[in-house]
Biotite code that builds the C-alpha atoms (Angstrom):
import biotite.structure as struc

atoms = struc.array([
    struc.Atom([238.005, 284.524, 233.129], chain_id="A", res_id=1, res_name="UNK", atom_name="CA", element="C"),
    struc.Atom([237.727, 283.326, 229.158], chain_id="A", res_id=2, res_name="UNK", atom_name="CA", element="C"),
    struc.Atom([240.615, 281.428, 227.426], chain_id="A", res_id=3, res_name="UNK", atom_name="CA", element="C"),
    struc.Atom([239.820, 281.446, 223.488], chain_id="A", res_id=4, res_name="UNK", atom_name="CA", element="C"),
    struc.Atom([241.504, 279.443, 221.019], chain_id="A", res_id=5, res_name="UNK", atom_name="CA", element="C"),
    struc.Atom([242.392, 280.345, 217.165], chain_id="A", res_id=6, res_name="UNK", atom_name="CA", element="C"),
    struc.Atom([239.882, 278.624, 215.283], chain_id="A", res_id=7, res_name="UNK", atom_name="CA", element="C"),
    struc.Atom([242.584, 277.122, 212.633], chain_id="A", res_id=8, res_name="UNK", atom_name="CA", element="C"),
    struc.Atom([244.235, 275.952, 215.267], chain_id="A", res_id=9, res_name="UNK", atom_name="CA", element="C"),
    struc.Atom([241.788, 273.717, 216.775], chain_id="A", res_id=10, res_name="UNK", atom_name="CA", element="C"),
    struc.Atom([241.837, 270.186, 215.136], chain_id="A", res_id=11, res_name="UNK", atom_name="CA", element="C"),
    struc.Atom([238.268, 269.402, 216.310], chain_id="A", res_id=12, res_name="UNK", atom_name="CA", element="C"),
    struc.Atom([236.690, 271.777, 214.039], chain_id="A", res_id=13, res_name="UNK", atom_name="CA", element="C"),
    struc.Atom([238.839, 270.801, 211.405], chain_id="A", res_id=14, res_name="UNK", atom_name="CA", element="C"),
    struc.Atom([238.051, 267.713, 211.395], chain_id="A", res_id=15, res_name="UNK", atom_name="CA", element="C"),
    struc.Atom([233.968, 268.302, 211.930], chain_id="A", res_id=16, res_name="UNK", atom_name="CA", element="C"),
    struc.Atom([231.566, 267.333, 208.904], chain_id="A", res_id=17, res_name="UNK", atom_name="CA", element="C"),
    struc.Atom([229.135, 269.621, 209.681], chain_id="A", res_id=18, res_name="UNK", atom_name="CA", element="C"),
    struc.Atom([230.915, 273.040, 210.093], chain_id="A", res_id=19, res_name="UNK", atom_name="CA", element="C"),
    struc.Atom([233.988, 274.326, 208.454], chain_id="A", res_id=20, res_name="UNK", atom_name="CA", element="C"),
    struc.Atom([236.921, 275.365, 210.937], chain_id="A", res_id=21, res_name="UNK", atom_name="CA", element="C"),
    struc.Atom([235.982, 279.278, 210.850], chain_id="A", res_id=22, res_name="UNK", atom_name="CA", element="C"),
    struc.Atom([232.510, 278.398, 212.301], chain_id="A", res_id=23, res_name="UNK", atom_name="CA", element="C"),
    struc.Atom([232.948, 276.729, 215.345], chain_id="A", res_id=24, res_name="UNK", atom_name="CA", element="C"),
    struc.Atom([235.191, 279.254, 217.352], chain_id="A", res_id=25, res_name="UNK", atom_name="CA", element="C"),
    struc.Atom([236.039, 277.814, 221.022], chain_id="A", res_id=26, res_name="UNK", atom_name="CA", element="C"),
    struc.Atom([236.712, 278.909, 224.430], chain_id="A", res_id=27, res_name="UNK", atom_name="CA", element="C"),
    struc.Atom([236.632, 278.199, 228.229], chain_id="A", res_id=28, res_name="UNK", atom_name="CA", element="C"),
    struc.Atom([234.719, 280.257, 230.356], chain_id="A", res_id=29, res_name="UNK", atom_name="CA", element="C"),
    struc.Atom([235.100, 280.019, 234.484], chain_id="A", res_id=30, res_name="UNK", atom_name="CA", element="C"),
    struc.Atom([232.676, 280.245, 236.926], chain_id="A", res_id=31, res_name="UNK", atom_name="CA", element="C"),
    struc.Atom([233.137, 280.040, 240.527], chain_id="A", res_id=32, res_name="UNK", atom_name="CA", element="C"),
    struc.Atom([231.006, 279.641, 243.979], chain_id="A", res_id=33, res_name="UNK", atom_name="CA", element="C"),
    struc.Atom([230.678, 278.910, 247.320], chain_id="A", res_id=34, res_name="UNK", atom_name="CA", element="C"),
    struc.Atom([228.823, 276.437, 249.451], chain_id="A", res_id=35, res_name="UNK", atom_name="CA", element="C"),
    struc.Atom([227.472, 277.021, 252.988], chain_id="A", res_id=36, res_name="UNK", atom_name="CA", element="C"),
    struc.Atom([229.566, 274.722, 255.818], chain_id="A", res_id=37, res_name="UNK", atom_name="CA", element="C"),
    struc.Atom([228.678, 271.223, 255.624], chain_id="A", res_id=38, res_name="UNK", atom_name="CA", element="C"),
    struc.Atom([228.971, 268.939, 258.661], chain_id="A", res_id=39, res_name="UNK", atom_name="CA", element="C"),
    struc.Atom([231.554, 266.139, 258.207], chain_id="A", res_id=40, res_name="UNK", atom_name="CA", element="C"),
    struc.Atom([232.491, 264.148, 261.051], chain_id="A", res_id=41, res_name="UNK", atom_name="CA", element="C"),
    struc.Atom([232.078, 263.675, 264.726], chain_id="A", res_id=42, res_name="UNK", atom_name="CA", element="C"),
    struc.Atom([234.733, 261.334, 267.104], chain_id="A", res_id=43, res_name="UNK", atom_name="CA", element="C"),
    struc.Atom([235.883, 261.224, 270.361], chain_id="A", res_id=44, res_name="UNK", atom_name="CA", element="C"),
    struc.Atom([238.594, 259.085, 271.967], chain_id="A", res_id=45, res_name="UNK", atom_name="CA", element="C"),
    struc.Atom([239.302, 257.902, 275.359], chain_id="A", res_id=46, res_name="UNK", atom_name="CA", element="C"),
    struc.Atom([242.514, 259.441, 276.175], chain_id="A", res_id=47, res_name="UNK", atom_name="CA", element="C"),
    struc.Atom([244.034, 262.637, 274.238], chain_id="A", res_id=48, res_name="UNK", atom_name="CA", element="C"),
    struc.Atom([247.081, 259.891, 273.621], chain_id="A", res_id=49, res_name="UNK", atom_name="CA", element="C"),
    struc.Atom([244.759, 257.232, 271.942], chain_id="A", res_id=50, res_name="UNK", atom_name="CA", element="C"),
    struc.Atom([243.780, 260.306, 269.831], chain_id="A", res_id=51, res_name="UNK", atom_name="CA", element="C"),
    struc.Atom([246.685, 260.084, 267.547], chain_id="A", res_id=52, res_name="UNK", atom_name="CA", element="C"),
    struc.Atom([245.422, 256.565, 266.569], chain_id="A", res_id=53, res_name="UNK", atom_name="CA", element="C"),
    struc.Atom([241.612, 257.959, 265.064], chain_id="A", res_id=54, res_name="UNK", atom_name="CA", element="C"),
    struc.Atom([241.759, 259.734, 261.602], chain_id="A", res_id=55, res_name="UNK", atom_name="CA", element="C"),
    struc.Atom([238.778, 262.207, 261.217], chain_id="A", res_id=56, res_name="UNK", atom_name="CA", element="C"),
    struc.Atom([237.901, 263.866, 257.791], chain_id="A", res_id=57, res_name="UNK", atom_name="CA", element="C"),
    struc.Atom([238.591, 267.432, 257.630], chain_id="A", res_id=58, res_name="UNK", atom_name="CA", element="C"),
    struc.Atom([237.616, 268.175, 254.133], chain_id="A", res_id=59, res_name="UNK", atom_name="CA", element="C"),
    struc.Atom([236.981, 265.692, 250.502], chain_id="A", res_id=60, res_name="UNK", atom_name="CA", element="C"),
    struc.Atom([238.938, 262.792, 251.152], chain_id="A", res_id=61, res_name="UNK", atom_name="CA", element="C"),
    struc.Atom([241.272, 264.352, 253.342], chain_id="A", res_id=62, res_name="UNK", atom_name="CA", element="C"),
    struc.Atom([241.915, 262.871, 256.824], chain_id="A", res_id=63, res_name="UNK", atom_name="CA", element="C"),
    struc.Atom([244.186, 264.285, 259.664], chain_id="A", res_id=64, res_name="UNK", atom_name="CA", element="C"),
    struc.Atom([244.732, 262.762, 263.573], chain_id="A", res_id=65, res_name="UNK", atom_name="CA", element="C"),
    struc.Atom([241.747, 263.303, 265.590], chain_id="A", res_id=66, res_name="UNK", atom_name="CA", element="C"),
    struc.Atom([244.893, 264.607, 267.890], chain_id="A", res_id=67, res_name="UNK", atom_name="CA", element="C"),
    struc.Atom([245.720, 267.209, 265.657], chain_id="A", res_id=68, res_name="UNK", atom_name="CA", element="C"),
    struc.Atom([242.210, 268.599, 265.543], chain_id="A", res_id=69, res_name="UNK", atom_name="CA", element="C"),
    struc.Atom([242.416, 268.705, 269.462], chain_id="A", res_id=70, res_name="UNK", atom_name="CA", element="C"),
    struc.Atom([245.855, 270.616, 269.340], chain_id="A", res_id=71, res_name="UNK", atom_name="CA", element="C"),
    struc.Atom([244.423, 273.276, 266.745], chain_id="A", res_id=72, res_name="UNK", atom_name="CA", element="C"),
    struc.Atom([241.586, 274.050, 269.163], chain_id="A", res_id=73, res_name="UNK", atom_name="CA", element="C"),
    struc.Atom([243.173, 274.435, 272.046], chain_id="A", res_id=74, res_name="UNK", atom_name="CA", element="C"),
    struc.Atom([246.551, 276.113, 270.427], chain_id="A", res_id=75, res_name="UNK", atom_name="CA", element="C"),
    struc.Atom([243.873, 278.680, 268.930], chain_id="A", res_id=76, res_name="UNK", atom_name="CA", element="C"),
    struc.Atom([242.349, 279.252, 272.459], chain_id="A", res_id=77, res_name="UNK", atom_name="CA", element="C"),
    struc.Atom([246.399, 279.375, 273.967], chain_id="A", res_id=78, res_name="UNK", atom_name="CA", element="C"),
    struc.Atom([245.743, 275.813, 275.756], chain_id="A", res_id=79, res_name="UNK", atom_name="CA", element="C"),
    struc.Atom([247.284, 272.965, 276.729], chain_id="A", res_id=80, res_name="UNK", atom_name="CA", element="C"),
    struc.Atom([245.503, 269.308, 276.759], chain_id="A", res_id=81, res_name="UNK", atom_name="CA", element="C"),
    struc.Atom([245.276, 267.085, 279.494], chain_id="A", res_id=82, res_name="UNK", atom_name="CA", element="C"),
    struc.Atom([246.720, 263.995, 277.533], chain_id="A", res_id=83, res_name="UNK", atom_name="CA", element="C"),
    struc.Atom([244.638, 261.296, 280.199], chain_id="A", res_id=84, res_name="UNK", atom_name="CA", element="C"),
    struc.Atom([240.916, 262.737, 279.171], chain_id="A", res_id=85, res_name="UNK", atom_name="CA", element="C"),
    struc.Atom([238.766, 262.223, 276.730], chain_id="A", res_id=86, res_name="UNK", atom_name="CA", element="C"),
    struc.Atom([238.541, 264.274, 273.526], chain_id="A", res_id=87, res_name="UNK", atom_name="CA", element="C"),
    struc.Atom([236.149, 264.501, 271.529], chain_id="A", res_id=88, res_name="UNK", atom_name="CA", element="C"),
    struc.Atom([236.284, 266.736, 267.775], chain_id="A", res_id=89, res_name="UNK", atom_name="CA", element="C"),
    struc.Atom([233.595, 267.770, 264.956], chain_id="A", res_id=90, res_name="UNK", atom_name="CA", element="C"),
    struc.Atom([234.626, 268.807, 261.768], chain_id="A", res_id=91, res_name="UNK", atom_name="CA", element="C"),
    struc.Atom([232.576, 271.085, 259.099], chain_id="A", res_id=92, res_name="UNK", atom_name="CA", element="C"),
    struc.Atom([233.827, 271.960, 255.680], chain_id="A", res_id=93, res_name="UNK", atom_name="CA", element="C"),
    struc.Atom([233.050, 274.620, 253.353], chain_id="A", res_id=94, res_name="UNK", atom_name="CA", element="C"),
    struc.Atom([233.252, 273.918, 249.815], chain_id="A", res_id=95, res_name="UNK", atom_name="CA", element="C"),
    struc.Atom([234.703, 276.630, 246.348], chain_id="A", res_id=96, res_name="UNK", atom_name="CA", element="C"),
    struc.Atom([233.427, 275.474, 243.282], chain_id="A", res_id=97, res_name="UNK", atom_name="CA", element="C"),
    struc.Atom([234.700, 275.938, 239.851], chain_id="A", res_id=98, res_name="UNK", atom_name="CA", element="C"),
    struc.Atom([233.565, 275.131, 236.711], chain_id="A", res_id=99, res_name="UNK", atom_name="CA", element="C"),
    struc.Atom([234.720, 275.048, 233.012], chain_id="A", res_id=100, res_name="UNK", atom_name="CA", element="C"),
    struc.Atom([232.750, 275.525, 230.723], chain_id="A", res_id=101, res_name="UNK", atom_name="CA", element="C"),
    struc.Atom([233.657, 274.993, 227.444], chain_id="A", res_id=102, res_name="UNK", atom_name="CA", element="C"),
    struc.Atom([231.924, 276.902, 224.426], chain_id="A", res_id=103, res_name="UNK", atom_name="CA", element="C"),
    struc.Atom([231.427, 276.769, 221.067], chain_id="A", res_id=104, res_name="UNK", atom_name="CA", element="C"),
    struc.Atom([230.151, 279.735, 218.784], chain_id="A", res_id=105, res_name="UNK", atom_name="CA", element="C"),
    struc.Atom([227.800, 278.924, 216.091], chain_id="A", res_id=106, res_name="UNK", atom_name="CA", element="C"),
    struc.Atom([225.328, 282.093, 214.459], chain_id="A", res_id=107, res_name="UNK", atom_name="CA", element="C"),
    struc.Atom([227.212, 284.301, 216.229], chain_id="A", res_id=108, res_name="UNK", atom_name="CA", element="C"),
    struc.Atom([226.301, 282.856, 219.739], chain_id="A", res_id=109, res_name="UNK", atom_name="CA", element="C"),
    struc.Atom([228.398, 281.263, 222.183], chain_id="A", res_id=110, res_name="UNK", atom_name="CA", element="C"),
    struc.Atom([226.872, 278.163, 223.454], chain_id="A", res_id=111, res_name="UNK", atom_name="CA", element="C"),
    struc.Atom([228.547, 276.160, 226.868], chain_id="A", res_id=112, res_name="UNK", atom_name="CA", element="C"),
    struc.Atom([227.661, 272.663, 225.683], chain_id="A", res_id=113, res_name="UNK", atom_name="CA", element="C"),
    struc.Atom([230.702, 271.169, 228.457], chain_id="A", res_id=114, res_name="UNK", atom_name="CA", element="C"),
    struc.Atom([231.005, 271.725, 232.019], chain_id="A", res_id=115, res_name="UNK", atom_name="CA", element="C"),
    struc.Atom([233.868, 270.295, 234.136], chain_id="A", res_id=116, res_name="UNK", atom_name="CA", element="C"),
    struc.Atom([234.638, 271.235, 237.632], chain_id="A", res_id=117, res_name="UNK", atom_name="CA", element="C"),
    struc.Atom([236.749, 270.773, 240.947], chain_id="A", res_id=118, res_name="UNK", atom_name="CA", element="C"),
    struc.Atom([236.240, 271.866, 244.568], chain_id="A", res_id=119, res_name="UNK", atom_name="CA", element="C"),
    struc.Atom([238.594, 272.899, 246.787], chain_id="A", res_id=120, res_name="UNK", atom_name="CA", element="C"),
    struc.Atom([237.325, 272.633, 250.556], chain_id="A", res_id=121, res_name="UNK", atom_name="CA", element="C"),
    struc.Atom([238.119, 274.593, 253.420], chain_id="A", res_id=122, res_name="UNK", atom_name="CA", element="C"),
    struc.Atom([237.421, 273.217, 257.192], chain_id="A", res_id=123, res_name="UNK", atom_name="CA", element="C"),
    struc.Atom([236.962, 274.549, 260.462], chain_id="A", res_id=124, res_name="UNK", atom_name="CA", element="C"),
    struc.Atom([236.622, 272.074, 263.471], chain_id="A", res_id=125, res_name="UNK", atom_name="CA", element="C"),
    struc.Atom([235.536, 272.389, 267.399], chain_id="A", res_id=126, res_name="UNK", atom_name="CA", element="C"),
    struc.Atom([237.237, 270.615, 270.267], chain_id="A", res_id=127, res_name="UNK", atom_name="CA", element="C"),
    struc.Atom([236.152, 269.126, 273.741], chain_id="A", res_id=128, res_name="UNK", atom_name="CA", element="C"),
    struc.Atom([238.990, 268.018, 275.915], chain_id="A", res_id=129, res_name="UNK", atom_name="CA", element="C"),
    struc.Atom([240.029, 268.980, 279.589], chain_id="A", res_id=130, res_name="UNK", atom_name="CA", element="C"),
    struc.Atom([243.188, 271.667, 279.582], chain_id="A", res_id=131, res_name="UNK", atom_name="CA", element="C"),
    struc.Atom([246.444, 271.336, 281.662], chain_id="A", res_id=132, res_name="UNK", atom_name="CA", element="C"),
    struc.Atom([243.820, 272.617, 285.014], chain_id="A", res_id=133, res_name="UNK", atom_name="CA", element="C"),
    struc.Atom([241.198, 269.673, 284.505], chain_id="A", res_id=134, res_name="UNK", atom_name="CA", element="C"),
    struc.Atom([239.386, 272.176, 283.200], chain_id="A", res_id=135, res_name="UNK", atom_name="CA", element="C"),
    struc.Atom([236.709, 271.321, 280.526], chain_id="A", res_id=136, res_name="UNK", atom_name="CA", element="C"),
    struc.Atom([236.676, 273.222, 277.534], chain_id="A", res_id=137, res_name="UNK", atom_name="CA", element="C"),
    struc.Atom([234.341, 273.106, 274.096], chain_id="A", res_id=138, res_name="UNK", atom_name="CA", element="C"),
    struc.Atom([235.312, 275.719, 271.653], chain_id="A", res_id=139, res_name="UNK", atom_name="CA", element="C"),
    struc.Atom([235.896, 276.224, 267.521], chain_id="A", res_id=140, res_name="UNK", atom_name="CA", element="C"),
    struc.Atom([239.061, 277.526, 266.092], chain_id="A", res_id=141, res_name="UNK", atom_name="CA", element="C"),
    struc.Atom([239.263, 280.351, 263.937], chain_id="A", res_id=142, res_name="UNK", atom_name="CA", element="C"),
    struc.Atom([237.781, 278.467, 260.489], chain_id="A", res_id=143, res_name="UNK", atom_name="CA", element="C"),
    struc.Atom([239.981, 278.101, 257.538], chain_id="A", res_id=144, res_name="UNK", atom_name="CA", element="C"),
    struc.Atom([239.488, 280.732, 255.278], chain_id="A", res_id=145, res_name="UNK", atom_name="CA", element="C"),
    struc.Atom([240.581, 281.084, 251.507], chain_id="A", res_id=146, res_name="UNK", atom_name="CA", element="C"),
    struc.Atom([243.342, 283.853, 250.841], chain_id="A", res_id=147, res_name="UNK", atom_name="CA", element="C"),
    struc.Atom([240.827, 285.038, 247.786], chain_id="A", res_id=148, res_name="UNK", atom_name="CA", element="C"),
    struc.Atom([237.350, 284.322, 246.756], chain_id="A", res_id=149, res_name="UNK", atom_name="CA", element="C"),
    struc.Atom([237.209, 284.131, 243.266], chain_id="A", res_id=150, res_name="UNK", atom_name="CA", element="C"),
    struc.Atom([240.210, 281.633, 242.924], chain_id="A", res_id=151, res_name="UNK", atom_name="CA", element="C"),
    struc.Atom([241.539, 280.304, 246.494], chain_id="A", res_id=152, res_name="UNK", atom_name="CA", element="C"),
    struc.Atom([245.102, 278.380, 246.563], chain_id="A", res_id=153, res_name="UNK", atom_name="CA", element="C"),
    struc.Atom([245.253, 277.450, 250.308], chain_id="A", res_id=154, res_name="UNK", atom_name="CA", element="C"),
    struc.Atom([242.614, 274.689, 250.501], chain_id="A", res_id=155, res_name="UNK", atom_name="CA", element="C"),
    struc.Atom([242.710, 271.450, 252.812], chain_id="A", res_id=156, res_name="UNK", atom_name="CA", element="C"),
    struc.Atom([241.682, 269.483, 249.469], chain_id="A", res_id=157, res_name="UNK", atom_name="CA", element="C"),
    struc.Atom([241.226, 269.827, 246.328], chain_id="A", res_id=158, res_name="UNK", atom_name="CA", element="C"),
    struc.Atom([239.428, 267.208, 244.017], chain_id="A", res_id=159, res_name="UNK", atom_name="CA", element="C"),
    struc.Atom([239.433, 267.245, 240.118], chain_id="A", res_id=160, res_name="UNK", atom_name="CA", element="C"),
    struc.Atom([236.838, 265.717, 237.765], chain_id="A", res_id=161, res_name="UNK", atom_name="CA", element="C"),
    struc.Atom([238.157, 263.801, 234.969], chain_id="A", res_id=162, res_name="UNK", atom_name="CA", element="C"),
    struc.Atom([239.600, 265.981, 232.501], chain_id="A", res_id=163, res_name="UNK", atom_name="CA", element="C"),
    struc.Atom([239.245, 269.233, 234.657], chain_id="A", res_id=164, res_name="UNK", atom_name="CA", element="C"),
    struc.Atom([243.037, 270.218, 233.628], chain_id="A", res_id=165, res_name="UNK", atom_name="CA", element="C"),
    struc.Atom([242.500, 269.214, 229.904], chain_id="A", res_id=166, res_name="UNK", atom_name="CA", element="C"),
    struc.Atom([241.564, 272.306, 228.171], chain_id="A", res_id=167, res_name="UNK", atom_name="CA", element="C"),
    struc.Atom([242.022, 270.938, 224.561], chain_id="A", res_id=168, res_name="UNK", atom_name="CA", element="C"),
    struc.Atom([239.775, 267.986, 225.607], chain_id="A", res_id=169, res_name="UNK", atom_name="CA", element="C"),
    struc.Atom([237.351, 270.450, 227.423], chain_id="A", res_id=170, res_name="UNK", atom_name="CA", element="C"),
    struc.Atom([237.383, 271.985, 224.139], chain_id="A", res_id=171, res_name="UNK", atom_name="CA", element="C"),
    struc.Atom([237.396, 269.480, 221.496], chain_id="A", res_id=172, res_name="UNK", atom_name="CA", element="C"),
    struc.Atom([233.906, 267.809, 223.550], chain_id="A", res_id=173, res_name="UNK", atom_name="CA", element="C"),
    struc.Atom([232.714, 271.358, 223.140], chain_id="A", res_id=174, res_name="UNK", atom_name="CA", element="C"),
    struc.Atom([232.131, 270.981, 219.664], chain_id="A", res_id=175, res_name="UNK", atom_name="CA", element="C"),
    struc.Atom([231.785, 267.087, 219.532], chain_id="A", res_id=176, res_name="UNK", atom_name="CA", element="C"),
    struc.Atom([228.621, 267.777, 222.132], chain_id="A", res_id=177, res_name="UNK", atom_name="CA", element="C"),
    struc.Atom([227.409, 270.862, 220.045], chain_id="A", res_id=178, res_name="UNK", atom_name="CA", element="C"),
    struc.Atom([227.208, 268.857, 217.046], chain_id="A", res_id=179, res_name="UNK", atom_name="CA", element="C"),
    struc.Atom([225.562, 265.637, 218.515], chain_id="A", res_id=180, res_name="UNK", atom_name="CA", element="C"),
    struc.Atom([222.942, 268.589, 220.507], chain_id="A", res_id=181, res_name="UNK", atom_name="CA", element="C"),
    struc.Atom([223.579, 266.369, 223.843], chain_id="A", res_id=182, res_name="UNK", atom_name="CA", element="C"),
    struc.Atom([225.916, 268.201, 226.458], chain_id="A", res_id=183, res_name="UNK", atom_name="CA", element="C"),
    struc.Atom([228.157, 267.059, 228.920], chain_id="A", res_id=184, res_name="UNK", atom_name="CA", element="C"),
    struc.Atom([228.057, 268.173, 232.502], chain_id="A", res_id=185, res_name="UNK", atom_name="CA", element="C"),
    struc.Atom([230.349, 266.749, 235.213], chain_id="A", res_id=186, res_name="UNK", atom_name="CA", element="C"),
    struc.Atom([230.773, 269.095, 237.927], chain_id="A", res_id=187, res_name="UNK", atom_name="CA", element="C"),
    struc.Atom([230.480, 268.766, 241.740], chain_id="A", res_id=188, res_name="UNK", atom_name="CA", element="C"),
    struc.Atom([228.458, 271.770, 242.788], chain_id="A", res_id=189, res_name="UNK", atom_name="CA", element="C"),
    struc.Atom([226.928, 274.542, 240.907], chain_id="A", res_id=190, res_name="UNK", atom_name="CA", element="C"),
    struc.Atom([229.184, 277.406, 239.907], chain_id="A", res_id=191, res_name="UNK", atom_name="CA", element="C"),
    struc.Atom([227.343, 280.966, 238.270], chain_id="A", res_id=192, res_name="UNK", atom_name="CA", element="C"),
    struc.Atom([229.810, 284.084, 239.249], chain_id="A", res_id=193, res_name="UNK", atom_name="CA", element="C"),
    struc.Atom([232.672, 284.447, 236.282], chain_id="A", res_id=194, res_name="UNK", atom_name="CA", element="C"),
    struc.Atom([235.824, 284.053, 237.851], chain_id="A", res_id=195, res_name="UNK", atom_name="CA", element="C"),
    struc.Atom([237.519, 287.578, 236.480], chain_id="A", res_id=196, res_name="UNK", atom_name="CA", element="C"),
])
């Protein structure tokens, strides 16, 4: 996906010394990927009940009830939890990275001289507690997976870099950075597939 801007109407070439406004056309070009799962957390607590009281990280900063982790196991496997036991939960997280990259086009080249991203994570956890029939069980549940690939909405988390939703700052550091020849990358993974 590309997002170009007018060149009059961008007041960063305007106002640049060193190219007139025609010169240094702009735009934002989007690039996606996906990370492998990444192992996040391991906890256990003595009683299913005392579960409610640990918070385990299910994906970025995002915590839930180590209870809760329990209760999507075994409601994936159609259990029930023996609320006396132990439990015990691990938590993974797979990671969709996008990037901004903002360009400038000087010579008849575009050149990304910014790149700003997010991630949006997506977890999937396993379960060991003793059902309803003292029965022990270890098991996953289904994993959390995005509703598209290229640009997923239904994420646990979601974490911005700073100016990640500021296009006409993405843009205006475009050509600031293409000017002083030093770019600016802050990103959190690497993203290479154009988002379409």
């Amino acid at each position: 996906m590309t997002e170009y801007t007018k060149p009059e109407s961008n007041l960063a070439a305007k106002l640049s010394s060193s190219a007139s406004p025609r010169a240094l056309s702009t735009k934002i070009n989007y690039y996606y990927e996906w990370s492998a799962y990444y192992n996040l957390q391991r906890k256990g607590a003595q009683s299913f009940n005392a579960a409610y009281n640990v918070a385990i990280l299910i994906a970025g900063a995002v915590t839930k009830p180590l209870a809760s982790v329990v209760i999507s196991v075994a409601t994936w496997l159609g259990d029930s939890v023996l609320n006396s036991q132990p439990v015990e939960a691990e938590t993974k997280v797979k990671y969709y990275y996008q990037t901004k990259a903002g360009c400038v086009l000087a010579n008849g080249v575009w050149t990304a001289t910014v790149q700003v991203g997010c991630r949006k994570g997506f977890g999937h956890w396993w379960a060991s507690y003793r059902n309803s029939y003292n029965d022990p069980i270890a098991d996953w549940s289904a994993p959390h997976n995005a509703n598209n690939s290229t640009n997923p909405s239904n994420q646990d988390s979601v974490e911005y870099k700073a100016n990640f939703n500021n296009n006409t700052w993405i843009l205006n550091k475009a050509i600031e950075c293409y000017n002083s020849g030093v770019p600016y990358v802050d990103i959190y993974g690497i993203a290479s597939k154009p988002i379409p």
